[in-house]
N, CA, C and O of each residue as an XYZ file, in Angstrom:
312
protein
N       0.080    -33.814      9.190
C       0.366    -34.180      7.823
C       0.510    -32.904      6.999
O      -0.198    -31.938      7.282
N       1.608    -32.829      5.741
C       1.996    -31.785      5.408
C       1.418    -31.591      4.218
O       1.752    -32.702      3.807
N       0.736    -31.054      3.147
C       0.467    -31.238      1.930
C       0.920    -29.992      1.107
O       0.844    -28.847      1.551
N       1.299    -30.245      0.125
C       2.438    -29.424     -0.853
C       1.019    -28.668     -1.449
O      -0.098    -29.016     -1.830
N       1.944    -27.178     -1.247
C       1.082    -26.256     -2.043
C       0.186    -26.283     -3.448
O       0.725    -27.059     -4.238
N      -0.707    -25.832     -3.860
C      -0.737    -25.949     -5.308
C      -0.559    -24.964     -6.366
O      -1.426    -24.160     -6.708
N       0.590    -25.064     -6.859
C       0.970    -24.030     -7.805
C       0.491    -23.776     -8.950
O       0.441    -24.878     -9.497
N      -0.170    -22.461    -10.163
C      -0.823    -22.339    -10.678
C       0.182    -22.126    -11.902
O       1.389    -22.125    -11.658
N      -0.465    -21.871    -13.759
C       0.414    -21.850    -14.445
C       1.136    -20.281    -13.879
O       0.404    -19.568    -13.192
N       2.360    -19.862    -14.148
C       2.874    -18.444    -14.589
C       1.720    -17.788    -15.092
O       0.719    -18.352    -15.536
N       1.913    -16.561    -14.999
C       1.460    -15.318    -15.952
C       2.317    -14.457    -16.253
O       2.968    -13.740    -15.493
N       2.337    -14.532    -17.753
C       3.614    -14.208    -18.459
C       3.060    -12.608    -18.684
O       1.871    -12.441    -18.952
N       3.937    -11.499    -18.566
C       3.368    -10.010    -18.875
C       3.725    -10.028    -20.217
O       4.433    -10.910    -20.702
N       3.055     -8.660    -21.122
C       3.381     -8.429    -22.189
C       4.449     -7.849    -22.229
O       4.886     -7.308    -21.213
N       5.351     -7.813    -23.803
C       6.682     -7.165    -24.119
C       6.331     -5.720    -23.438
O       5.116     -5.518    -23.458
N       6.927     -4.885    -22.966
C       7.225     -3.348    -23.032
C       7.559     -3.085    -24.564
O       8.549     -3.443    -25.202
N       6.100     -2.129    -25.097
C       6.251     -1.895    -26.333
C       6.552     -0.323    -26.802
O       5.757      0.608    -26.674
N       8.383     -0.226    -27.587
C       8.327      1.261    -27.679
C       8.074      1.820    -29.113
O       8.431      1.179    -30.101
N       7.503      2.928    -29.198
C       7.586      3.335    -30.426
C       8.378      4.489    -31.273
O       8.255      5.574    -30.705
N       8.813      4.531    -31.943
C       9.572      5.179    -32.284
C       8.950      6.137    -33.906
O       8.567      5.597    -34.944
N       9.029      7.514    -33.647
C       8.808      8.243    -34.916
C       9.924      9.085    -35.615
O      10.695      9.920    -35.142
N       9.724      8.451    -37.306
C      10.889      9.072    -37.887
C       9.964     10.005    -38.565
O       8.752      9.848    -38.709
N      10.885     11.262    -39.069
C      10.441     11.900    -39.862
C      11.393     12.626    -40.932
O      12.424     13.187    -40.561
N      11.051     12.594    -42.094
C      11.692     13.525    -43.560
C      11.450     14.179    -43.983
O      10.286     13.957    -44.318
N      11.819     15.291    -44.404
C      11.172     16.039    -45.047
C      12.006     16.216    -46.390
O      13.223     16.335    -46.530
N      10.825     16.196    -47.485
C      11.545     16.856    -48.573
C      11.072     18.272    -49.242
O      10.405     19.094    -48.613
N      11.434     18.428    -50.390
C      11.638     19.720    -50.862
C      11.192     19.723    -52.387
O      11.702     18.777    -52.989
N      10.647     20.263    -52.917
C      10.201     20.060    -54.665
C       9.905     21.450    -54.741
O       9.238     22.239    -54.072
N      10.689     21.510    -55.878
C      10.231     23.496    -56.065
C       8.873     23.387    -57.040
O       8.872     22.597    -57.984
N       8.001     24.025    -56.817
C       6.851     24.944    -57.127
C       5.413     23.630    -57.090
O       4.293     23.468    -57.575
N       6.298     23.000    -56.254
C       5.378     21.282    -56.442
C       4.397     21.138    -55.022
O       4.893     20.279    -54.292
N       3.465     21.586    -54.583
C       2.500     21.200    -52.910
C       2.194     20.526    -52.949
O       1.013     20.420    -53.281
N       3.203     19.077    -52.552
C       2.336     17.407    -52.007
C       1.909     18.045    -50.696
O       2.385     18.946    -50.005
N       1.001     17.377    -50.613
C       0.757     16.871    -49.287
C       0.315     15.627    -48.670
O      -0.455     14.911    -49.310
N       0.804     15.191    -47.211
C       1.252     14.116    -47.072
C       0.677     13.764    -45.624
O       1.130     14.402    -44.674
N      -0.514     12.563    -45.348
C      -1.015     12.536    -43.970
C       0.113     11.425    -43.688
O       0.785     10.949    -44.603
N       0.288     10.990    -42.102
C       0.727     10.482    -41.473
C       0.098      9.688    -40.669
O      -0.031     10.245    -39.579
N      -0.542      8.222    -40.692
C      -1.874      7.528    -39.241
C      -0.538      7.248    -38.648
O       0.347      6.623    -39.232
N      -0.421      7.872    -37.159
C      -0.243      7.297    -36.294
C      -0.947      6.695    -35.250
O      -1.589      7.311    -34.399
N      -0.753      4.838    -35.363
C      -1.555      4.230    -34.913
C      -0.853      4.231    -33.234
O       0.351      4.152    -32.991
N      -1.942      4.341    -32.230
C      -1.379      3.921    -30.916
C      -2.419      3.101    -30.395
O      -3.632      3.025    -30.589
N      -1.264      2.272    -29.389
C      -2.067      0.816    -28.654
C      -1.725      1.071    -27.030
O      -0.603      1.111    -26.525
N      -2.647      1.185    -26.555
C      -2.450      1.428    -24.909
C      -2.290      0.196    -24.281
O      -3.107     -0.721    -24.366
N      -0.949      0.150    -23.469
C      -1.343     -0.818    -22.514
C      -1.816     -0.261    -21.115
O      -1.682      0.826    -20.553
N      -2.277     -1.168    -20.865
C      -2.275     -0.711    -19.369
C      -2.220     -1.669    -18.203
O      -3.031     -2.588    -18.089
N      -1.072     -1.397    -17.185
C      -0.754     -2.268    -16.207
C      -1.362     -2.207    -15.130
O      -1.429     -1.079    -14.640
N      -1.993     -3.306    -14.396
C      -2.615     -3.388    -13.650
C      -1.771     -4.332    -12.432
O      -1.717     -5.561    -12.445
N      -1.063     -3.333    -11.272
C      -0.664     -4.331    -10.065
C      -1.558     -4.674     -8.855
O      -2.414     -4.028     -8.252
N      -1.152     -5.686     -8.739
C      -1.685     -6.241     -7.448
C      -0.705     -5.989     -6.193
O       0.305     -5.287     -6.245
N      -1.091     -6.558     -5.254
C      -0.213     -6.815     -4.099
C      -1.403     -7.529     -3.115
O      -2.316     -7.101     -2.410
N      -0.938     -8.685     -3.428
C      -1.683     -9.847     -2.323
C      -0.626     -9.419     -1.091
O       0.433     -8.793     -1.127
N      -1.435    -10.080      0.106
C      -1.114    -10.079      1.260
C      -1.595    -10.965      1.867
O      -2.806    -11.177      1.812
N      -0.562    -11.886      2.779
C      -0.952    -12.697      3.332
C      -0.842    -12.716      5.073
O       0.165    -12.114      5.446
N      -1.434    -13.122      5.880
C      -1.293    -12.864      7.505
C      -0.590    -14.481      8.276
O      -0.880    -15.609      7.875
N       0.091    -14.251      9.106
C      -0.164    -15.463     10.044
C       0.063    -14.941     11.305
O       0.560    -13.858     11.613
N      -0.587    -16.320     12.370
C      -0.355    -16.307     13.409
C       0.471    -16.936     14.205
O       0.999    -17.929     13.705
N       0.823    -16.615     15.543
C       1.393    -17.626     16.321
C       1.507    -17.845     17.428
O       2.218    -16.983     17.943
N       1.061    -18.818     18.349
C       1.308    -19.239     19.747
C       1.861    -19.784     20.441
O       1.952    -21.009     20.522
N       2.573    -18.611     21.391
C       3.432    -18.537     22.462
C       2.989    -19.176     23.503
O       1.901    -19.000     24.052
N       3.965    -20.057     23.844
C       3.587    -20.427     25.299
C       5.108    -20.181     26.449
O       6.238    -19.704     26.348
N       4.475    -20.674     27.242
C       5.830    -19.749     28.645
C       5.992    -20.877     29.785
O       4.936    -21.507     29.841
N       6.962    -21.371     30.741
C       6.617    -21.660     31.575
C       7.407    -21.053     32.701
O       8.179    -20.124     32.459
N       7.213    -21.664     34.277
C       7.797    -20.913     34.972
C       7.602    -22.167     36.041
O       6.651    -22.786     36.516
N       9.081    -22.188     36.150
C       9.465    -22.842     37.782
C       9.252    -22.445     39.286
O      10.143    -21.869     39.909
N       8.171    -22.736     39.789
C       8.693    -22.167     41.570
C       9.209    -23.263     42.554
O       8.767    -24.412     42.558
N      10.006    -22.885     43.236
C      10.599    -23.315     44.373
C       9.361    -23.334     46.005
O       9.108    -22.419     46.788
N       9.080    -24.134     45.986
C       7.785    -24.369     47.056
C       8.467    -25.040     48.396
O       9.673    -25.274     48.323
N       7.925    -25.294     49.351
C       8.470    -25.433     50.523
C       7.389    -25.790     51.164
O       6.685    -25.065     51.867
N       7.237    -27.001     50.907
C       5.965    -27.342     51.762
C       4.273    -27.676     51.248
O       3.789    -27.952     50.150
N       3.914    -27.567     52.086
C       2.272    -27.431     51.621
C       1.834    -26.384     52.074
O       0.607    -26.386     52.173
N       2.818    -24.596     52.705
C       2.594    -23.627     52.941
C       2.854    -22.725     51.766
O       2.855    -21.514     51.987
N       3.078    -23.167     50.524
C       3.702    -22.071     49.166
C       5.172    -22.068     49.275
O       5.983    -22.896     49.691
N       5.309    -20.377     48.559
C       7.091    -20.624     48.193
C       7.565    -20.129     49.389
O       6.910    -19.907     50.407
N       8.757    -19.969     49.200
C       9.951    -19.631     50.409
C       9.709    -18.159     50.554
O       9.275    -17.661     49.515
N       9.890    -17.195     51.699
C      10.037    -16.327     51.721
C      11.442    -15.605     51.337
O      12.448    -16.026     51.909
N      11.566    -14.584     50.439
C      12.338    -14.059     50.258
C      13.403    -13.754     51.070
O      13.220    -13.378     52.228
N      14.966    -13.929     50.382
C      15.732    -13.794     51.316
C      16.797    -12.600     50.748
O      17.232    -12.726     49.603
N      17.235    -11.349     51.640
C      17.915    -10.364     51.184
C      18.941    -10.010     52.219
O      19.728     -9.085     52.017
């Protein structure tokens, strides 16, 4: 009897997130702004697997002889 696998929900990965920095500069004569910048960063981090799975399998063989009797097989002939 055969019974159907059981499949689990998906696991959906997160977007690939890029970031991008602009920068301007301006100019004001005799004027010193100064100006911080938070650059916020968010780490992902990917974690792979690699399941592995094994099987087996059994061979079987057979083999015909040619017998002659209740003395075994034939003696070879060349």
């Amino acid at each position: 009897m055969h019974c159907p696998p059981y499949v689990t929900a998906p696991i959906v990965h997160p977007p690939l997130c890029r970031v991008q920095h602009h920068f301007q500069a301006t100019i004001v004569p005799h004027i010193h702004p100064s100006h911080t910048t938070h650059v916020f960063h968010h780490l992902y981090e990917h974690r792979h697997y690699f399941p592995h799975t094994e099987s087996a399998v059994a061979q079987d063989a057979n083999r015909h002889l040619c017998c002659s009797g209740p003395m075994g097989p034939f003696p070879a002939r060349y």
